[in-house]
N, C-alpha and C positions, 0 to 999 in steps of 0.2 A: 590326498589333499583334504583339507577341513569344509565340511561342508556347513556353508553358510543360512540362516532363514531367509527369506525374502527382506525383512526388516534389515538384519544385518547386511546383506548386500547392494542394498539401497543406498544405506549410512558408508559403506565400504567405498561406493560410486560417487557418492555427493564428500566426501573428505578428499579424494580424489579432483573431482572438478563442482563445487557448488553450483554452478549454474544450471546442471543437473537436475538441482532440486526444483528450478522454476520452469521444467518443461510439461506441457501439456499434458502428456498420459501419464507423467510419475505420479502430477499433480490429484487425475482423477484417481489415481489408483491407492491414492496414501497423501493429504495434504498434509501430514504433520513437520516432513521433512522441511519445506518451504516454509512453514509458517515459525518455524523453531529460528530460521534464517533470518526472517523478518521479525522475532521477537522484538529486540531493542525498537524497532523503528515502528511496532504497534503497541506497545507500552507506552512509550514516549509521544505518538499521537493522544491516548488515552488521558496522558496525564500532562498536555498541552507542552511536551515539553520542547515542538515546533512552535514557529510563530507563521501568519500569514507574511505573506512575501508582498514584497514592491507591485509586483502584478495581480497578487489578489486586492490588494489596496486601489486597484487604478479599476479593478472592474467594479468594485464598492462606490467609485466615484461615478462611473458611468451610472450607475442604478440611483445613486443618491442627490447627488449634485446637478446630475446633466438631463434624469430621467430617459438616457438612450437604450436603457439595459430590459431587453423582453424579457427573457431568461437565459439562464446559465444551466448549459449543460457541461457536466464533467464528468471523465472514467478513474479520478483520480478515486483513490483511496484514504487519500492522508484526512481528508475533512477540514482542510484548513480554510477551506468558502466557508466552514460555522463560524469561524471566529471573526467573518465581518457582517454587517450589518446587510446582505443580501439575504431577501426573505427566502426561506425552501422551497417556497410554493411560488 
């Protein structure tokens, strides 16, 4: 049999089953798999090509309109809280 590098059996396991690429020790061990997966969807943050949602709109109103909003903590990645009007700090 053909013996594979690590890199190639990686790419061999994640063509296989993608989700693969978003497990915790592939992750520590090599992010590039994961993040090649999420390319489109970090370009396209990058370059705004999401929009804030209904619900980032309605905590914009909490902070702006109602002044209920202490702060906003999020694990989200996308950034799409910059595009309203909630201060970072």
């Amino acid at each position: 049999p053909e013996l594979l590098t690590a890199t190639e059996l990686e790419q061999a396991i994640i063509e296989d089953d993608p989700t693969v690429a978003l497990d915790k020790g592939m992750f520590l061990r090599n992010p590039l798999p994961m993040l090649e997966l999420k390319r489109d969807f970090i370009l396209g943050t990058q370059t705004k090509k999401w929009k804030a949602t209904l619900a980032h709109r309605f905590v914009e109103l909490l902070h702006t309109k109602l002044g209920k909003l202490t702060r906003l903590y999020t694990q989200n990645i996308d950034g799409l809280e910059l595009q309203t009007s909630i201060p970072k700090e």
